[in-house]
C-alpha positions as CSV (number, residue, x, y, z in Angstrom):
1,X,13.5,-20.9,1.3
2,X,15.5,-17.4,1.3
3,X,13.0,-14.7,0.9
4,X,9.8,-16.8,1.2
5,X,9.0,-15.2,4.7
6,X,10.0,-11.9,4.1
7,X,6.9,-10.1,5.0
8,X,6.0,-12.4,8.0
9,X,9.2,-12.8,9.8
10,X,7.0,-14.6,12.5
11,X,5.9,-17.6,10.2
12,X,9.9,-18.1,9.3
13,X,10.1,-18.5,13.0
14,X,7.4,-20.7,13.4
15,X,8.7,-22.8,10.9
16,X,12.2,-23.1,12.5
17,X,10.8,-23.8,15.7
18,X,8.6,-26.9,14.2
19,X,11.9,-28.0,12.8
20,X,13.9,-27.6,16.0
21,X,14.1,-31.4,16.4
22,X,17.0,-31.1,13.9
23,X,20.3,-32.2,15.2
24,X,22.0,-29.4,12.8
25,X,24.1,-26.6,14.6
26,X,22.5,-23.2,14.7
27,X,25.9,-22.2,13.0
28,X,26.0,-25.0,11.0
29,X,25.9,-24.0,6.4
30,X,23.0,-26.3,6.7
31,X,20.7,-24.9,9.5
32,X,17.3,-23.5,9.4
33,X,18.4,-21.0,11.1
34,X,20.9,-19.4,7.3
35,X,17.6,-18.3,6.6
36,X,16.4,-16.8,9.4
37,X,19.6,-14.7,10.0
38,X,19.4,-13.5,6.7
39,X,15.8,-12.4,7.5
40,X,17.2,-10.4,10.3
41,X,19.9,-9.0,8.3
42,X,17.3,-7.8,5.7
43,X,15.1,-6.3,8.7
44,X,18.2,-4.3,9.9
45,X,19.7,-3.2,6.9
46,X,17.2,0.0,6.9
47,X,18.9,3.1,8.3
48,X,16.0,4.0,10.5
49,X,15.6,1.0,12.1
50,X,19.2,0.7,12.7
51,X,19.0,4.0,14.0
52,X,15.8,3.3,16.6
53,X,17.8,0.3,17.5
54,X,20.8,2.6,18.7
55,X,18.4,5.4,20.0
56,X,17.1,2.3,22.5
57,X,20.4,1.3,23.0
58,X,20.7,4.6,24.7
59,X,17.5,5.3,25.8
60,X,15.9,2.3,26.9
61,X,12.6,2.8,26.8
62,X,11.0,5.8,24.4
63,X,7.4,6.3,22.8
64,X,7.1,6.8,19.2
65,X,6.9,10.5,19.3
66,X,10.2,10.5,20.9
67,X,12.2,7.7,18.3
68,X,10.5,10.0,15.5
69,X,12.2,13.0,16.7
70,X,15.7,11.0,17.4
71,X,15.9,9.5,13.8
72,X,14.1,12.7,11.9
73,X,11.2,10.8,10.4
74,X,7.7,11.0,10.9
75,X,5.5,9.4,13.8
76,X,3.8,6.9,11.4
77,X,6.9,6.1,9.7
78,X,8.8,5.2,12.9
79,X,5.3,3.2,13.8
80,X,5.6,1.0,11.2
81,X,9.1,0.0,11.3
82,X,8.4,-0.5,14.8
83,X,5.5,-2.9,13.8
84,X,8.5,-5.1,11.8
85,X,10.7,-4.9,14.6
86,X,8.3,-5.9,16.7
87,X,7.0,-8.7,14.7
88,X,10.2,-9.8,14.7
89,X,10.5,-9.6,18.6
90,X,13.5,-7.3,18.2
91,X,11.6,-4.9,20.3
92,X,8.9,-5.3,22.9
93,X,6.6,-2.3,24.7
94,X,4.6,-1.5,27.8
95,X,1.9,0.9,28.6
96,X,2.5,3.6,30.8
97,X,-0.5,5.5,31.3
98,X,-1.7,6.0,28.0
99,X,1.5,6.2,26.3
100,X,3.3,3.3,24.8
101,X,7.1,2.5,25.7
102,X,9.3,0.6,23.2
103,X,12.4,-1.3,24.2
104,X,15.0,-3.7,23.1
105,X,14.0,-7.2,23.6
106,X,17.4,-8.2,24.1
107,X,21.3,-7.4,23.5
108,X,21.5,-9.1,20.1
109,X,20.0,-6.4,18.2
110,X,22.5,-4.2,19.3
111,X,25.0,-6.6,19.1
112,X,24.7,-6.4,14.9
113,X,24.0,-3.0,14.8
114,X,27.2,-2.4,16.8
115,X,29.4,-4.6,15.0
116,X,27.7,-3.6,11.7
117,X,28.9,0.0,12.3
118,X,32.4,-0.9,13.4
119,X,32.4,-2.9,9.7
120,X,31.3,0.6,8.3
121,X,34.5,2.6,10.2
122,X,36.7,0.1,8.7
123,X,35.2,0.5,5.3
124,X,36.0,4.4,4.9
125,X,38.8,4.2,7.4
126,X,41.7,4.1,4.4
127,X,44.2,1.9,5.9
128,X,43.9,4.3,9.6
129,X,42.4,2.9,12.5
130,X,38.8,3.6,12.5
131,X,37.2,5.1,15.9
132,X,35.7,2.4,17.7
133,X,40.0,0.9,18.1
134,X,40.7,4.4,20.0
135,X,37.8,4.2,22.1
136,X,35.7,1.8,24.0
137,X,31.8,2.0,22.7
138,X,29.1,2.7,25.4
């Protein structure tokens, strides 16, 4: 099943949750949910989205025109890996007049993306203690 849902993270999710009458661990080797983390995985392992992520993190809430300018890429670039992350339900907006606000659904998002680039300070830290041991992360 790896890979089937790719393009439409939401029918994975559909699809776990008519299988949710499983008795399997969401941690469990065997869950439904291997695939669906690896889904996510996929979705977050492009830089910009990683970096809208962390822009929200600090942020909270930003329009489009905003995230473009934080990560360096176009308007209708950032629009369409918002539309993924969205799909996803990694990220969530409101209106506000006539502009729309994005915002992180939830901590988990940030979670990976922290941890991710903690596992990246360790990979080029040469045997020293990467940053995030000297400091606390905000």
């Amino acid at each position: 099943m790896r890979g089937v849902y790719r393009d439409d993270p939401a029918q994975l999710c559909y699809c776990v949750r008519m299988n949710a009458d499983s008795n399997l661990c969401g941690l469990d080797p065997e869950s439904e949910y291997v695939d669906l983390a690896a889904e996510i995985f996929s979705l977050l392992s492009d830089p910009t989205r990683v970096r809208i992520v962390l822009a929200l993190r600090k942020h909270d809430e930003l329009p489009v025109n905003a995230l473009a300018a934080l990560t360096g890429k176009t308007s209708s670039g950032v629009s369409q890996h918002l539309a993924r992350l969205r799909m996803a339900r990694m990220v969530t907006t409101r209106q506000e007049g006539t502009s729309v606000l994005y915002r992180l659904t939830d901590e988990h998002a940030v979670a990976l993306v922290v941890e991710a680039v903690k596992q990246a300070e360790h990979a080029v830290a040469n045997g020293q203690l990467p940053p995030h041991h000297h400091a606390p992360i905000k």
